[in-house]
C-alpha positions in Angstrom: 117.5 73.3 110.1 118.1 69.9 108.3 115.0 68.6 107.2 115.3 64.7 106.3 112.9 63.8 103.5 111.6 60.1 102.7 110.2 60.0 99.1 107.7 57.2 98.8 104.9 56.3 96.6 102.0 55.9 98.7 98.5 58.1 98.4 97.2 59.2 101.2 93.4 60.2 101.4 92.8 63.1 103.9 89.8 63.8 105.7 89.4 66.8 107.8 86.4 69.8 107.6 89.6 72.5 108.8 90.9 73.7 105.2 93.9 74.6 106.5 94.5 71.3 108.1 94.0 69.5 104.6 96.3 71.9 103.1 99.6 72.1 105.4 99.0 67.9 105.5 98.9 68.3 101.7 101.7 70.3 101.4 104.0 68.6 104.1 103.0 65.0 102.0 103.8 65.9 98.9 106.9 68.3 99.1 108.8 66.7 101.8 108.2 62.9 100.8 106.6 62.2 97.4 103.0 61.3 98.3 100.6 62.0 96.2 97.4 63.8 99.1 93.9 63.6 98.4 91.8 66.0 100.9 88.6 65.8 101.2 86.0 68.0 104.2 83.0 65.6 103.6 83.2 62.3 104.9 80.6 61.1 102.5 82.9 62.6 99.4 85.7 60.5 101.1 83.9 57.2 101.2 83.5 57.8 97.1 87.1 59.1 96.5 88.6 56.1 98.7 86.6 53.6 95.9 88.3 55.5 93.4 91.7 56.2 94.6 92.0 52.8 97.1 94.6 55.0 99.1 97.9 53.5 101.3 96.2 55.4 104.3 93.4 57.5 105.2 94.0 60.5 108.2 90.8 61.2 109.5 89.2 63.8 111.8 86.5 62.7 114.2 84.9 66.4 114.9 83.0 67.2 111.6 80.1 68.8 110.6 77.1 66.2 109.0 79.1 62.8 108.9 81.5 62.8 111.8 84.6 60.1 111.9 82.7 57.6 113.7 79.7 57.4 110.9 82.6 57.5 108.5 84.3 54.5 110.0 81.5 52.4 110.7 80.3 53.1 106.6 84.6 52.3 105.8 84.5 48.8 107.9 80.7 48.1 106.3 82.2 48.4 102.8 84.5 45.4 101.9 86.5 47.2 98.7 87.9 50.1 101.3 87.2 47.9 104.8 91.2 46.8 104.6 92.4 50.5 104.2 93.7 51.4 107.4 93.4 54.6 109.5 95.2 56.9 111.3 92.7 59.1 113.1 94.2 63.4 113.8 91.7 64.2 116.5 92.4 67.1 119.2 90.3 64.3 121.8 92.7 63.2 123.6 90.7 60.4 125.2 90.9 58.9 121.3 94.7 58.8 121.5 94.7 56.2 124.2 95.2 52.7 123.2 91.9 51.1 124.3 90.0 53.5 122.2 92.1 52.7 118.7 91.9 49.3 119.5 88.0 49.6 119.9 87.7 52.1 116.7 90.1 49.5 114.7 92.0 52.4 113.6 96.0 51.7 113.5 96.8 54.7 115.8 96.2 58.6 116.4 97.7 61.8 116.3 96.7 64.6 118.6 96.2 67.9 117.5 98.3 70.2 117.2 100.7 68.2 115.9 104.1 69.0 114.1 103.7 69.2 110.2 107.2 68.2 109.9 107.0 65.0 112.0 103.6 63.9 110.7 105.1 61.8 107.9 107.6 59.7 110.5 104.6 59.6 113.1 103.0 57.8 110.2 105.7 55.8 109.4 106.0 54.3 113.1 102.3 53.5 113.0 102.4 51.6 109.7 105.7 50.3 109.9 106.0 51.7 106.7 
């Protein structure tokens, strides 16, 4: 199997309460093109790292324990030093894939769960334009 890989620079701030999520994401990020992965479970700890780190992109679940990814977007777009970072939600809702619903959570697109760790980088890519 030929497995293209796209270095970049960009940091990418991860938030998803499945560990292993946050770790193939981590891996697949970093190995295969060069992007230095934050992963976070808490949405609250994400709202301080994303201060600290100002990432490229943040991949968010929706489905988490204590502050889901709706609280967490609502305190993002509240906060104008992160409010322009943009997000890519990884949600296994499918209703949250559709158009309407990113254009009404002002997220810049979704991925549905399960997804393919080897494609996630150029699924990003078409999203961003990157």
């Amino acid at each position: 199997m030929n497995i293209q890989s796209t270095y970049t620079d960009k940091t990418i701030l991860v938030i998803d309460d499945e560990a292993f999520i946050c770790d193939i994401l981590q891996t697949c990020l970093e190995l295969l093109h060069g992007c230095r992965t934050v992963t976070t479970k808490s949405g609250k700890e994400a709202l301080v790292l994303a201060t600290e780190i100002n990432p490229d992109l943040i991949i968010l679940d929706i489905i988490m324990p204590n502050m889901d990814g709706f609280s967490f977007l609502q305190k993002l777009e509240a906060n104008p030093q992160i409010a322009h970072i943009p997000v890519i939600l990884l949600t296994s809702r499918a209703d949250l894939t559709e158009p309407q619903a990113i254009a009404k959570l002002k997220v810049k697109g979704a991925i549905a769960k399960p997804f393919y760790p080897l494609k996630i980088f150029s699924e990003i890519c078409r999203i961003l334009g990157w």
